[in-house]
C-alpha positions as CSV (number, residue, x, y, z in Angstrom):
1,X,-81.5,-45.2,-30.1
2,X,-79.0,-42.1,-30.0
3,X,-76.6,-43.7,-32.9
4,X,-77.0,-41.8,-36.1
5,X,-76.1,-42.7,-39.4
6,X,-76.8,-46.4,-41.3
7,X,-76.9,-49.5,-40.3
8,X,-76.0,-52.4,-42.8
9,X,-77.2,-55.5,-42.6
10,X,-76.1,-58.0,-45.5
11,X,-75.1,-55.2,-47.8
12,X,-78.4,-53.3,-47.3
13,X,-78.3,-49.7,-46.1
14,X,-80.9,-48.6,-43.9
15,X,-81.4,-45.4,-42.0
16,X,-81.1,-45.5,-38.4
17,X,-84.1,-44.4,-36.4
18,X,-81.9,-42.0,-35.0
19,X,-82.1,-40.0,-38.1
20,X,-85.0,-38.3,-36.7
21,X,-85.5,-35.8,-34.9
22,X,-83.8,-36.2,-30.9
23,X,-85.5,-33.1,-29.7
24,X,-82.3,-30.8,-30.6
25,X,-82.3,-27.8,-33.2
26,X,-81.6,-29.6,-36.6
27,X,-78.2,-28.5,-38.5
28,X,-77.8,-25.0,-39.3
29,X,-80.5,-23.6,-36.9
30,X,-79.3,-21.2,-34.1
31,X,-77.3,-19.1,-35.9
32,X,-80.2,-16.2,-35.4
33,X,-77.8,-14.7,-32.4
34,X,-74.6,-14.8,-34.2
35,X,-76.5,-12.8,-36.9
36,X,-77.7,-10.7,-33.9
37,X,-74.4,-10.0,-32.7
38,X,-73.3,-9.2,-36.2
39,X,-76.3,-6.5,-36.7
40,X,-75.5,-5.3,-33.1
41,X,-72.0,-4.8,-33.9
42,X,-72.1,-3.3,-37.2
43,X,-71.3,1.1,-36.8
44,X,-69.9,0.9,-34.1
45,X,-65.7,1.0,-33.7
46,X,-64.2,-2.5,-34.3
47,X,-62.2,-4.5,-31.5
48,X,-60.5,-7.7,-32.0
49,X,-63.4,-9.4,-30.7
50,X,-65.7,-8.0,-33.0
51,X,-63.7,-8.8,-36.1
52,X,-63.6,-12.0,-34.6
53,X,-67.2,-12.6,-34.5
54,X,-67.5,-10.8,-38.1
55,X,-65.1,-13.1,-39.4
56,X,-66.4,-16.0,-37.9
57,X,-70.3,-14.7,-39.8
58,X,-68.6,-14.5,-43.1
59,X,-66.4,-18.0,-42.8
60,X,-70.1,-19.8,-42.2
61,X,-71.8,-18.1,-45.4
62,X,-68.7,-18.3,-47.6
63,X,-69.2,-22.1,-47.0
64,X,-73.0,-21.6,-47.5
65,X,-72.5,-19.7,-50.4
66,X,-70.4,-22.0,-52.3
67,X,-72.9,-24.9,-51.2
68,X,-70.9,-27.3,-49.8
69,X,-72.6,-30.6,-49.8
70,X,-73.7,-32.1,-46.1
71,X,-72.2,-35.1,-45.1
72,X,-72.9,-38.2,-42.1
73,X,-70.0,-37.9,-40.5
74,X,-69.0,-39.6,-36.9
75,X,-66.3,-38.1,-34.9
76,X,-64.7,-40.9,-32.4
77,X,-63.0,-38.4,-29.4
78,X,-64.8,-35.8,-27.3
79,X,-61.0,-34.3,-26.7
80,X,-60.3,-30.8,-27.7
81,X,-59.5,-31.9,-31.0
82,X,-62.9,-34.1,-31.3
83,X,-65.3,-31.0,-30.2
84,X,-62.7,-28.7,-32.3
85,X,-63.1,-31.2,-35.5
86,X,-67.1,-31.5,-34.8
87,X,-67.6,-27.9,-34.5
88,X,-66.2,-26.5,-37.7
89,X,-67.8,-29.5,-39.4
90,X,-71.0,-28.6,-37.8
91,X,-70.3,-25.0,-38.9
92,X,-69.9,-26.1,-42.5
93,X,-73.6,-27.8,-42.8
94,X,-72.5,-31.3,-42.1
95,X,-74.6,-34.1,-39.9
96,X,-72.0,-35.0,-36.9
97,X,-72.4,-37.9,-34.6
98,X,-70.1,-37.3,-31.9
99,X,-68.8,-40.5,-29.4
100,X,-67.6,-40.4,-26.3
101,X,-66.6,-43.4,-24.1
102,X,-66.5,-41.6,-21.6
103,X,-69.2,-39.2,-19.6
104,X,-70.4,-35.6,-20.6
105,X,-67.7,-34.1,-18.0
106,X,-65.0,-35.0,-19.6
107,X,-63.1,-35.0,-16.7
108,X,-61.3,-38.3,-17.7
109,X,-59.8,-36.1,-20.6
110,X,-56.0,-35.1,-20.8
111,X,-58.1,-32.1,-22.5
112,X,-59.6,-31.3,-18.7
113,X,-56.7,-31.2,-17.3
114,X,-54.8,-28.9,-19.7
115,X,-54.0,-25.4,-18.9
116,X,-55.0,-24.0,-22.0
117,X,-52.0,-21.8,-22.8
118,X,-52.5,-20.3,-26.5
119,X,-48.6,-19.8,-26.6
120,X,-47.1,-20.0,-30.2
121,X,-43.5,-17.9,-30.1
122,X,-42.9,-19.3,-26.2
123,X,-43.0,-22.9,-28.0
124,X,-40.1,-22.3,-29.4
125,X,-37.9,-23.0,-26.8
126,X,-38.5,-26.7,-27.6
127,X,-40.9,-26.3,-30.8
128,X,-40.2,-26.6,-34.5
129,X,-40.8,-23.0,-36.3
130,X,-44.0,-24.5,-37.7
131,X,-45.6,-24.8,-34.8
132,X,-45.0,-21.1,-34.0
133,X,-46.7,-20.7,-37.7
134,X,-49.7,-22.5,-36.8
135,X,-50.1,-21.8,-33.3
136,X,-50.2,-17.8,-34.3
137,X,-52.9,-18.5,-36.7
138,X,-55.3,-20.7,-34.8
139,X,-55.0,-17.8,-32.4
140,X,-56.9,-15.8,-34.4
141,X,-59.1,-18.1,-35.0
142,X,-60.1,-18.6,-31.2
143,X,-60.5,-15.1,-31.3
144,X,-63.2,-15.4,-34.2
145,X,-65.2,-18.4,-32.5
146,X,-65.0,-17.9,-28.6
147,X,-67.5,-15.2,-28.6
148,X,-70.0,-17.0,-31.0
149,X,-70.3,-20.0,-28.7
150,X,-73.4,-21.3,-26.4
151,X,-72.2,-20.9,-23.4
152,X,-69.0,-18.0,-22.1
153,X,-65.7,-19.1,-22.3
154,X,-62.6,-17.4,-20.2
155,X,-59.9,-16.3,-22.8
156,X,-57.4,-13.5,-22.4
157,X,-55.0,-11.8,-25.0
158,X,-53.2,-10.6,-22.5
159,X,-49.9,-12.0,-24.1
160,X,-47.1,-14.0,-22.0
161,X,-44.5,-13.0,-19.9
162,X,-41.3,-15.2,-19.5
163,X,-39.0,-14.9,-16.5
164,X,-35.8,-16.5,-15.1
165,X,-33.7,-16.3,-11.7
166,X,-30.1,-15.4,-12.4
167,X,-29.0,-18.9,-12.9
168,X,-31.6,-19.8,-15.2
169,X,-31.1,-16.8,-17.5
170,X,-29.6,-18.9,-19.8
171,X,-32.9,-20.3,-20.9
172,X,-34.3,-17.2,-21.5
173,X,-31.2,-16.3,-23.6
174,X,-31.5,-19.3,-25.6
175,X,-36.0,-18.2,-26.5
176,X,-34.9,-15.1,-27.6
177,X,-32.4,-16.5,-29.8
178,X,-34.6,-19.0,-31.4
179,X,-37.4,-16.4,-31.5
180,X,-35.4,-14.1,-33.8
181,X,-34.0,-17.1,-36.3
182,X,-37.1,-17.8,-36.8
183,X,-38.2,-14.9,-37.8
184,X,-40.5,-13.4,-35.0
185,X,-38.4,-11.0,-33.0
186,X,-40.9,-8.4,-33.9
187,X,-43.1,-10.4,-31.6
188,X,-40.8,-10.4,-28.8
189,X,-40.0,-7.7,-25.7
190,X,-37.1,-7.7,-23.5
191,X,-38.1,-6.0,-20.6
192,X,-35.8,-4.4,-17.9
193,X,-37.2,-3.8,-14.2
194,X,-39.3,-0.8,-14.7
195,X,-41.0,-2.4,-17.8
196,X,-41.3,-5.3,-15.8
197,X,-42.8,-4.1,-12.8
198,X,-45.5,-2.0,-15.0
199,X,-47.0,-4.8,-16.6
200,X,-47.3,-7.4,-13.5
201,X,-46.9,-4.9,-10.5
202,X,-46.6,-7.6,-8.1
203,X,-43.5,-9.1,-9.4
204,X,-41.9,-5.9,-8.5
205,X,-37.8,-6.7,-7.5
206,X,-38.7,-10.4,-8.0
207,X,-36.7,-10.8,-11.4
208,X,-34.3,-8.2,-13.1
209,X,-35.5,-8.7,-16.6
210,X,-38.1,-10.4,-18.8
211,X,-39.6,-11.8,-22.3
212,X,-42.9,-10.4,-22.9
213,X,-44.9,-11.5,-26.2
214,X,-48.1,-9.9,-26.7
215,X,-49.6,-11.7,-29.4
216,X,-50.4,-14.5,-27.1
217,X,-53.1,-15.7,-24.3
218,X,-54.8,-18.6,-22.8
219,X,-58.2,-20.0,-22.9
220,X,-59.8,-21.9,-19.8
221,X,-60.5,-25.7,-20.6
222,X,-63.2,-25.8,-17.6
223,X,-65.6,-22.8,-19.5
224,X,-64.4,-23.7,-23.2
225,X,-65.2,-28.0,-23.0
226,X,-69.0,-27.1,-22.3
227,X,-69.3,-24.5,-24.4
228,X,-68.1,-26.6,-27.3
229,X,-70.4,-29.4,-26.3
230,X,-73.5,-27.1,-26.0
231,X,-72.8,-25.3,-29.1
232,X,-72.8,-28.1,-30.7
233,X,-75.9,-30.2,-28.5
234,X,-77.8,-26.8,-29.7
235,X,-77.4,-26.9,-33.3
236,X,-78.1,-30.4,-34.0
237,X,-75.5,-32.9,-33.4
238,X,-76.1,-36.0,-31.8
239,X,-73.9,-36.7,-28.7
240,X,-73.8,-40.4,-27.9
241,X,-71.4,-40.1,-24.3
242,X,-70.4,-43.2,-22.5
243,X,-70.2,-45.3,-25.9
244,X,-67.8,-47.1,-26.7
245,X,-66.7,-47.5,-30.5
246,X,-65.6,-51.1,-30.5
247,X,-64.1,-50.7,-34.6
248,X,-63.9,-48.1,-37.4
249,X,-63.0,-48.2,-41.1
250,X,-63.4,-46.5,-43.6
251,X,-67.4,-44.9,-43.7
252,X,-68.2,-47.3,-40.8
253,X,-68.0,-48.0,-37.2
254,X,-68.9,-50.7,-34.9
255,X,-71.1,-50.0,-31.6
256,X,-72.6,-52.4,-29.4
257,X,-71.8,-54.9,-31.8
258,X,-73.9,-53.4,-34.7
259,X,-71.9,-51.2,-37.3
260,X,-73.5,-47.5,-38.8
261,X,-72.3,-46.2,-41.5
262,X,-71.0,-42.4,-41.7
263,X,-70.0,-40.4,-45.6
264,X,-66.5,-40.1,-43.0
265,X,-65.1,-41.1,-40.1
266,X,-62.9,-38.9,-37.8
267,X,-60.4,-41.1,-35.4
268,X,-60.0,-38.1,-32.3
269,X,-59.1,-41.1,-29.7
270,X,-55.8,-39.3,-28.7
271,X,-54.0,-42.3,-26.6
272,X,-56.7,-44.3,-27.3
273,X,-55.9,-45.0,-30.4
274,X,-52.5,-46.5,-30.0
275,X,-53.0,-49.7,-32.1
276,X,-53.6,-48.2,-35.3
277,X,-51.0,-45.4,-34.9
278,X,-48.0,-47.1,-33.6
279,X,-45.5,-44.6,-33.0
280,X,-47.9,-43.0,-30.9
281,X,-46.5,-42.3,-27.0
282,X,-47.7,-40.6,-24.1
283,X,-46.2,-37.7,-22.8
284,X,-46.8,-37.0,-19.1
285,X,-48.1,-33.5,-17.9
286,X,-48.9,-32.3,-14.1
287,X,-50.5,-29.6,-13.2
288,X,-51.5,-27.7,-9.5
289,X,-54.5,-25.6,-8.7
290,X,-54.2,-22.7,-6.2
291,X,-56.7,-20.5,-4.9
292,X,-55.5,-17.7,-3.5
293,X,-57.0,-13.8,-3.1
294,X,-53.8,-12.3,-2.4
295,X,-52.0,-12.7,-5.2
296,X,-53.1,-10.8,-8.8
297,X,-51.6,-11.8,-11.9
298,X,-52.8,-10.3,-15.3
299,X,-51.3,-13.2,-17.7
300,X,-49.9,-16.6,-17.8
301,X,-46.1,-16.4,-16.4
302,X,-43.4,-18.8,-17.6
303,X,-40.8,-19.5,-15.2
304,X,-37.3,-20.9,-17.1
305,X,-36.0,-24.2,-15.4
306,X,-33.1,-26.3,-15.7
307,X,-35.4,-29.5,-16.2
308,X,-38.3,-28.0,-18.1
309,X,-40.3,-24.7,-18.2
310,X,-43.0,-24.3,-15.6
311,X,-46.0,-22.0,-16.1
312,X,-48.2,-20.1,-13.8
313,X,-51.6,-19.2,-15.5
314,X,-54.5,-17.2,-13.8
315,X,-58.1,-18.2,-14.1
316,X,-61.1,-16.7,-12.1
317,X,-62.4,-17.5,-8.9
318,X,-58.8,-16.2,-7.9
319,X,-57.7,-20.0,-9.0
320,X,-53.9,-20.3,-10.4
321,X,-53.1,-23.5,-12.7
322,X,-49.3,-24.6,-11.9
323,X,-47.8,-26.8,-14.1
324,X,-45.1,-28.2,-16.4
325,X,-45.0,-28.0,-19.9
326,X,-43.9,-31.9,-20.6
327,X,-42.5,-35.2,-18.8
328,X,-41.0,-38.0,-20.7
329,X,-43.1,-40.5,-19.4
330,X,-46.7,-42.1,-19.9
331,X,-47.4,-43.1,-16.2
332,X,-50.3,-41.9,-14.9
333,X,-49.8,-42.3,-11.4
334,X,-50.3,-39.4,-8.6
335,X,-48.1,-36.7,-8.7
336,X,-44.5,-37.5,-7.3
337,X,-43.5,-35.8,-3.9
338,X,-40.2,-34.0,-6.3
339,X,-42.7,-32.7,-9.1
340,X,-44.8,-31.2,-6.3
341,X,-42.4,-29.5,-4.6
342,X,-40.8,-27.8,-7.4
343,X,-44.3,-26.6,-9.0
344,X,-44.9,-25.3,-5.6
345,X,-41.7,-23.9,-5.2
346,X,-41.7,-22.6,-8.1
347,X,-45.3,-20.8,-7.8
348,X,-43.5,-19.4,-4.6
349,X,-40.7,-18.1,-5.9
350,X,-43.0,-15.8,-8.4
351,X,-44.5,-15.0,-5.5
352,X,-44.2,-15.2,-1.5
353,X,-48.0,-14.9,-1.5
354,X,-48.8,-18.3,-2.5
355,X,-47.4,-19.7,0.9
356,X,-50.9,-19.2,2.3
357,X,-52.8,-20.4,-0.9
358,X,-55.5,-23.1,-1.0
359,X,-54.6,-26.3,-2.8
360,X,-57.6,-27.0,-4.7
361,X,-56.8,-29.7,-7.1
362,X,-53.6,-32.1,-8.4
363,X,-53.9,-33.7,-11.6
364,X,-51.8,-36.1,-13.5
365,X,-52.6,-36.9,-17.6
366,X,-50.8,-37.7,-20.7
367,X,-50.9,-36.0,-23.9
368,X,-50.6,-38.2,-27.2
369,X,-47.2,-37.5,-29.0
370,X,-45.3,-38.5,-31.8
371,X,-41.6,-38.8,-32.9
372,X,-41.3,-35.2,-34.3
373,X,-43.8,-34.1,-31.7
374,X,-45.7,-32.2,-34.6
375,X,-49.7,-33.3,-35.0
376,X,-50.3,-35.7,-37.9
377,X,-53.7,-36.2,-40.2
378,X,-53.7,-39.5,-41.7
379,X,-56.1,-40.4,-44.3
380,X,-57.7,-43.2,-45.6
381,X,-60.3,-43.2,-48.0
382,X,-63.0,-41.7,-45.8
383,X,-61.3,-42.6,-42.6
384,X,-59.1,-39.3,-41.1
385,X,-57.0,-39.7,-37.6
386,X,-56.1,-36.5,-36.1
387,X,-54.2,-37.0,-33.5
388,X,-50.0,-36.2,-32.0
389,X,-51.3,-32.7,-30.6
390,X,-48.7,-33.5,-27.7
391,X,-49.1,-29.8,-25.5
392,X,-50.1,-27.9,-28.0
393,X,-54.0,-29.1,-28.4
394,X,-55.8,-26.4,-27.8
395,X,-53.2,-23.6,-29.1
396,X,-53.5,-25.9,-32.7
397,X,-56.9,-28.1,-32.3
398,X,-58.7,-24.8,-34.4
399,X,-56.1,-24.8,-37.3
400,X,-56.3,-28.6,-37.5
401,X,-60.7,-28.1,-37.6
402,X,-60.4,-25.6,-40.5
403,X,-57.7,-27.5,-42.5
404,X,-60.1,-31.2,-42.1
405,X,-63.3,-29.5,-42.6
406,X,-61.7,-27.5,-45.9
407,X,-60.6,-30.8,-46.9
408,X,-64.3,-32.3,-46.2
409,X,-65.6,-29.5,-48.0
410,X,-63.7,-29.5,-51.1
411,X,-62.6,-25.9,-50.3
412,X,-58.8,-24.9,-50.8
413,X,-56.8,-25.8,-47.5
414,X,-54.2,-24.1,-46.0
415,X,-51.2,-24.5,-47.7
416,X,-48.8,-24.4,-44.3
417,X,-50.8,-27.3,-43.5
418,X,-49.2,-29.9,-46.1
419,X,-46.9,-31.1,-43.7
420,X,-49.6,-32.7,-41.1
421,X,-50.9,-34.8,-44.2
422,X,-50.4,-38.5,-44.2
423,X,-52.5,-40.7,-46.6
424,X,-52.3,-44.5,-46.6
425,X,-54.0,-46.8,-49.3
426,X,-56.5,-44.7,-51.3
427,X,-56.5,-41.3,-51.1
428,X,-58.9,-39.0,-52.1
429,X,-57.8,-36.1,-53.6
430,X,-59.7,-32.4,-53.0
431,X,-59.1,-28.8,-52.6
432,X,-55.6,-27.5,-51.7
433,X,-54.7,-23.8,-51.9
C-alpha cells in the first residue's frame, strides 16, 4: 500500500505498512549535491544564483540546527501550492504524504496551464500593495531553490517590460501611478524609443514608450512541476497520484474508505475544495502557445488593454505562451472565437512575425479566488487550507511554503504574512516574528 501514516481502527493507532521503506531515499538523504554545489561555489565571485543556492544551504541547517521535530504530515493538492507546501516541509525534516486525484502529469492542473509570470510591481495594476510585498520576496526565494532542485527548471530574471498602443496609454499611466504610491518607483523605468529598442531590438518603432521593471521574471510550469515532484520522489516522500481523498479533518483523512492519520493535514485542493471554503470562486484564465523561430524576445511582454492586460512570455523551443491575466468567469469550456482573436491579435500587434507562427496548444483553466482576491491560510487545529492564490500561484506559492512550514516548525513567521491567517475553532498557537 502506498498510503502513509496511521490507520485507526476503534480508537487503536497502528502504523501503516507503508511506513516502510517504498524504495525511495528516506527524509533528509540527497542533500550530498546541494552541499557539493555549496563547496564548488565557495571562492569564487558570487552571482544571484549562487547566493541563492547558499541561502537555500543555510535555510535547511538553520532548521536542522534548531532541531525541529519531524512530523506525518499529508498534503491533499499536487498544485503549485501542494508541491510548493510539500517541498519546504520536506526541506524542514518532516514525513510528507503527498495526494493527487489526479495523474503524475498534472496536466489536469490550472498549475499546468499557468504561464508562470513572477511579476510583483506589474500586479499592481489590479493588485493590493501586499501582494507586491510578497510577490518581491518569494522571488527571491525562487531564486534560492530553482537551482537546488532534481531536475532543471527554465527561470529568467530578465525583468518585465510593459507596453501600450497610443490609445491604451492610459493604462500604462495609471501602473506607474500605482507603482510609485505604493512605494516602488525605484523599481520602475520609463523607457522612451531608444531605451526601448535596446533592450527588446525587435520591437523597434512598434511602441513609442515603455515600463520596464527589472526585479522581475518568469519560471516555466512545464520544467518546474517535475522538478518539484522528483525532488521530492527523491528525498523520501511518498506520492500516492490518482487517489482520491474522500474526507479530511483535523490529523486524519479518508482514502478508499479507510482513514490514516497524519500529526497535520494540508487542504491544497484549489477549486476542489469549494464545500469547505465557501466564498471560494473560479476565475477563468486562457492562454495560447506559439512556436515560432522568427521572432526573439528576451522577457515576458505585457501588452495594456482596455478589457484586461495580455502577456506575451518566451519559453524555449522558440515556444511563446499568449495569454490573459483574468476572466470573470469559472466556465471551462474551449476558448471563445473573441478571446482567440484578440490574444492573437494581440501577439501580432507586438510583432508582424507571429503571422506565420505555429499554434501549438489552446488551453482553458480556472484559478481558485476569493473576495479580496488575496490567498488565505485557514487553520484548524492541525488541519491548514491554503488556497485563494487566484494568478498569482506561483509568484506567491514559495512565500506561502516558508510562512506554513515556519508555522509547522515552531520557527518565527514572517510578520507581513499575518494578514493570510485565518483560524477557526481551536487554534494552536506557535512562533511568530
Amino acid at each position: 500500500m502506498l498510503l502513509a501514516g496511521n490507520h485507526r481502527f476503534g480508537g487503536v493507532a497502528e502504523r501503516d505498512s507503508a511506513d516502510q521503506d517504498c524504495g525511495g531515499k528516506k527524509s533528509g538523504e540527497g542533500h550530498g549535491s546541494i552541499s557539493s554545489l555549496f563547496l564548488a561555489h565557495c571562492g569564487k565571485p558570487l552571482n544571484l544564483a549562487r547566493l541563492g543556492i547558499i541561502h537555500h544551504l543555510f535555510w535547511i541547517i538553520r532548521h536542522r540546527e534548531n532541531d525541529v521535530r519531524s512530523y506525518q504530515i499529508a498534503v491533499i493538492g499536487a498544485g503549485i501550492t501542494g508541491l510548493t507546501q510539500a517541498l519546504w516541509l520536506q526541506r524542514q525534516g518532516h514525513q510528507i504524504s503527498l495526494f493527487e486525484r489526479g495523474s503524475e502529469r498534472l496536466d489536469h492542473h490550472c498549475s499546468h496551464v499557468g504561464a508562470g509570470m513572477l511579476a510583483p510591481y506589474c500586479e499592481l495594476s489590479e493588485a493590493e500593495d501586499e501582494v507586491a510585498h510578497w510577490g518581491a520576496a518569494a522571488f527571491q526565494l525562487w531564486q534560492a531553490v530553482a537551482p537546488t532542485l532534481a531536475q532543471p527548471v527554465h527561470m529568467t530574471c530578465e525583468g518585465t517590460l510593459v507596453v501600450a498602443h497610443h490609445r491604451d496609454r492610459a493604462g500604462m499611466q495609471h501602473l506607474a501611478e500605482r507603482v510609485n504610491h505604493a512605494g516602488f518607483g525605484a523599481h520602475l523605468q520609463w523607457l522612451q524609443r531608444d531605451a526601448l529598442r535596446e533592450l527588446e531590438p525587435e520591437l523597434e518603432g512598434r511602441f513609442a514608450e515603455g515600463l520596464y521593471f527589472a526585479p522581475e521574471g518568469e519560471i516555466d510550469p512545464r520544467s518546474l512541476l517535475p522538478a518539484l515532484v522528483e525532488t521530492l520522489r527523491q528525498n523520501g516522500a511518498r506520492l500516492n497520484f490518482m487517489t482520491e481523498v474522500e474526507d479530511l479533518t483535523p490529523g486524519e483523512i479518508t482514502v478508499r474508505g479507510v482513514r490514516h492519520a497524519f500529526d497535520w493535514v494540508l487542504d491544497c485542493r484549489g477549486l476542489a475544495a469549494r464545500e469547505q471554503m465557501s466564498d471560494l470562486r473560479g476565475v477563468r484564465g486562457e492562454i495560447i502557445t506559439l512556436r515560432t523561430r522568427e521572432v526573439h524576445l528576451r522577457r515576458p511582454i505585457r501588452m495594456m488593454h482596455p478589457r484586461y492586460p495580455l502577456y506575451i512570455v518566451p519559453r524555449p523551443d522558440h515556444r511563446f505562451v499568449v495569454g490573459a491575466t483574468s476572466l470573470e468567469s469559472d466556465s471551462l469550456r474551449p476558448a471563445t472565437v473573441r478571446s482567440t482573436l484578440e490574444l492573437l491579435s494581440a501577439a501580432y500587434a507586438l510583432h508582424p512575425a507571429f503571422a506565420e507562427a505555429e499554434v501549438v496548444e489552446m488551453n482553458t483553466q480556472c484559478r481558485p479566488a476569493l473576495p479580496d482576491h488575496l490567498p488565505r491560510i485557514v487553520q484548524h487545529d492541525t488541519l491548514l487550507r491554503i488556497n485563494g492564490l487566484y494568478r498569482h500561484g506561483y509568484m506567491l506559492s514559495p512565500l506561502l511554503a516558508e510562512t506554513v512550514a515556519a508555522f509547522i516548525g515552531e520557527q518565527p513567521r514572517p510578520a507581513a504574512t499575518a494578514k493570510l491567517w485565518q483560524s477557526t475553532g481551536p487554534a494552536i498557537e506557535r512562533g511568530r516574528a
